[in-house]
N, C-alpha and C positions, 0 to 999 in steps of 0.2 A: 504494500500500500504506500501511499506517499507520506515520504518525512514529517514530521512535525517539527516545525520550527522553533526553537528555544524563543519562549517569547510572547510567543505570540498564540497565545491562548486563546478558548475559541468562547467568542462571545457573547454566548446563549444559554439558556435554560434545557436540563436535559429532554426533561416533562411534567407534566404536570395532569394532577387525577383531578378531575371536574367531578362534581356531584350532579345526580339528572333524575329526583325523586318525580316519580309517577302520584299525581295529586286532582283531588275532582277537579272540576275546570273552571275558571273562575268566575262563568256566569251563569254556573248552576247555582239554585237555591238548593242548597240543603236542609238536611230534615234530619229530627232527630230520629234514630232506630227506635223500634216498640221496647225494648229493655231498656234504653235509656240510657246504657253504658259507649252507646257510641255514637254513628249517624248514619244513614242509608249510600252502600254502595254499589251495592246490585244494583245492575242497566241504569248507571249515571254514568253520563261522557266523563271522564277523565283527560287529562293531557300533563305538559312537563311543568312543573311549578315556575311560573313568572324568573323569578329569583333567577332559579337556576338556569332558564336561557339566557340571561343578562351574563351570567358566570360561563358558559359554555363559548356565548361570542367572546367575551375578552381572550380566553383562554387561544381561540382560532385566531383573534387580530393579531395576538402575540407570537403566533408561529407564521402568520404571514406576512410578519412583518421583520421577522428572520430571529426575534426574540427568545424562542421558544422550538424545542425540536418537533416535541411530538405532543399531543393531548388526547389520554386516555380518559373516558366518561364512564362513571362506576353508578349504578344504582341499587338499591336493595328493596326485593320484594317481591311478588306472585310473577307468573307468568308473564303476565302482560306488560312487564317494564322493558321487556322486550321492544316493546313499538317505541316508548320513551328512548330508549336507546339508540334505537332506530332513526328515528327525531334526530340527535344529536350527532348521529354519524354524517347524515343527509344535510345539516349546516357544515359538517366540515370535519368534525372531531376522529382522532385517525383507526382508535379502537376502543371496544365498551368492554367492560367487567360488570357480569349482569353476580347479585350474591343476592340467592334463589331463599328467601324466606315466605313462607304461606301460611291460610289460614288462621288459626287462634294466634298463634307466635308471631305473625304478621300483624294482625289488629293491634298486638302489645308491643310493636317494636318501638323502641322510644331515644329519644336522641345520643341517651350514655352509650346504647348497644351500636349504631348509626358510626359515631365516634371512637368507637374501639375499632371496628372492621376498616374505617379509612385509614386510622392509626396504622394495621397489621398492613394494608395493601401501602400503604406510602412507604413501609419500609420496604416491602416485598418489591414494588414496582422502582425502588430508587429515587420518588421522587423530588424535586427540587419546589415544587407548589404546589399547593390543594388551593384551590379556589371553590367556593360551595355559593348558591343563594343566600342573602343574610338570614331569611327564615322560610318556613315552607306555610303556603295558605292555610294550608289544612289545621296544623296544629298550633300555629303563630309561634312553635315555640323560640327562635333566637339563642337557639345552646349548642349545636354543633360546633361549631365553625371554634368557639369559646372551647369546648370539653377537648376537643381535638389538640388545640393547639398546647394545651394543659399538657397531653398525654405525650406529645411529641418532645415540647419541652420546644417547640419552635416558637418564633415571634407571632403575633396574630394582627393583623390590620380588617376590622370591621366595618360595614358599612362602609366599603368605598364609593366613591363617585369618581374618583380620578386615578390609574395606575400604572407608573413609569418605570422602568426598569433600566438602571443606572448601566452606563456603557462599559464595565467592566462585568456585568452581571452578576456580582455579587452582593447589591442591596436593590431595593426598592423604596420609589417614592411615594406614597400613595395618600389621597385628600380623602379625608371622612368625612358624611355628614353626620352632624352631633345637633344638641339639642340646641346652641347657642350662633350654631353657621357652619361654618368648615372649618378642619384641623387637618392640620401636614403634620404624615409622621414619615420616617427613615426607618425602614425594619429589613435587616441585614436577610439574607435567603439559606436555606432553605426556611417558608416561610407560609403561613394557610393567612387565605383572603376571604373575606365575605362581602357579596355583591350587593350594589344597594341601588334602585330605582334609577339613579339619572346617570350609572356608568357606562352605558352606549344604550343603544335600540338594538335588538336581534334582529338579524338576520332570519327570511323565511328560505326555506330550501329551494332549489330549483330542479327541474326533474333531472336534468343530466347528473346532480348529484343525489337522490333519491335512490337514482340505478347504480351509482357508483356504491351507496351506502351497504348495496345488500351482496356487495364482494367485502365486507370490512368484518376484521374480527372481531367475535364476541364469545370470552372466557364466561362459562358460568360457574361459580363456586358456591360453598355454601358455608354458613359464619363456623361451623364444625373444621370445615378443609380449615378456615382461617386459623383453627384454636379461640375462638371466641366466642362467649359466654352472653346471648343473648336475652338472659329471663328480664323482664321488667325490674325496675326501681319503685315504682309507683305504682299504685293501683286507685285507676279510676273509680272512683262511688259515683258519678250519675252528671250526665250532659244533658244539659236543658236549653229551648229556646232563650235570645233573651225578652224579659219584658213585652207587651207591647205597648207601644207611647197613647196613653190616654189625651185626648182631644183638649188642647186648650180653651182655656174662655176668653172673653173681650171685657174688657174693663171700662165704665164711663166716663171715672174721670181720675185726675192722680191721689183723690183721697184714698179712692175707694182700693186702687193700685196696693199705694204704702200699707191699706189696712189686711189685705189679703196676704200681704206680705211679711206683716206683724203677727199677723193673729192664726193663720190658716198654715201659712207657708213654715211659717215659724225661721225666717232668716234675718229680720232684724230685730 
């Protein structure tokens, strides 16, 4: 093969494991399930969590932009994360690791077990980034991307909107948005990211790559192959609609306002 030049190091990202959770879609109206303990998912459309194709596109901007070698998209869960993955190969991403979890142990999968299995595949796969959605619709929870970067002992940059990769490729730049505006931080690599709303627009697939997707590999594993230990932390006691918004009244005039306010409302 050809020499390498003392020197002159190569100025990329090996790869990087994208997350691509399979989630209802987000203009279904869900409904809670008759037990209570979850929500109806039988024959509701599902698709990829928002989040997550904000995090799959960076991930491809950065390998076409010479950043980045390769980007492998991992999801966990039934059958059907198959087409999710599918999704993500057909934007661009180069191979998926589908980690086959089903039924009851599926329903309870929860973000610590999520975070152990990227933990085992970031070491297993070598990689230099995990980039995830900052949270997924469904469960709103916002702890991956956090548990992960715990367990790796890597730096963690959340909620991005803006992500640079330093020309040595050994740090990154990356803008958060926080409660107060944006915050620059520097977090040296190997390093997990969590995508947040305004860090590009997805890309939709085009059929030449749709046909390209279904030559691309897809490793299925199972959290067992990994060595991990999937039982819940938690255990749900009962999901309920919320509320619904009772009908406001009309006021005559501001006495009667402040008095409703005083007396009824009970806030001044």
């Amino acid at each position: 093969g050809p020499k390498s030049v003392p020197g002159k190091r190569k100025m990329s990202l090996k790869r990087a494991l994208v997350g691509c959770k399979r989630v209802i879609d987000y203009a279904v109206k869900v409904r809670v399930a008759p037990d209570g303990l979850g929500v109806v998912t039988q024959g509701v459309k599902h698709s990829m969590n928002p989040f997550d194709e904000i995090a799959v596109e960076e991930a491809i901007r950065l390998k076409e932009n010479k950043k980045l070698d390769e980007v492998v998209v991992v999801s966990c869960g039934p059958k059907e994360c198959s087409e999710t993955i599918k999704t993500a190969l057909a934007m661009g991403a180069d191979r998926g690791i589908h980690v086959l979890v089903e039924g009851p142990e599926y329903e309870k999968l929860q973000p610590l077990a999520v975070a152990k299995i990227f933990a085992k595949l970031a070491t297993e796969e070598d990689a230099s980034l995990v980039v995830l959605g900052k949270q997924a619709i469904d469960d709103d929870a916002n702890q991956t991307t956090q548990m992960l970067a715990g367990m790796l002992d890597w730096p963690q940059a959340t909620f991005a909107s803006e992500v640079e990769l330093s020309a040595d490729a050994a740090s990154m730049k990356i803008v958060r948005e926080i409660d107060g505006g944006l915050e620059t931080i520097k977090v040296s690599v190997p390093a997990v990211i969590s995508a947040d709303l305004r860090l590009n627009e997805p890309r939709f697939a085009t059929l030449p790559n749709i046909m390209k997707a279904k030559k691309k590999k897809v490793d299925q594993k199972s959290p067992a192959d990994l060595g991990v230990d999937i039982a819940p932390r938690i255990e749900v006691l009962e999901v309920s609609d919320p509320p619904v918004r009772q009908a406001g009244i009309i006021v005559e005039s501001v006495d009667e306002l402040v008095d409703k306010l005083k007396n009824e409302a009970k806030v001044l």
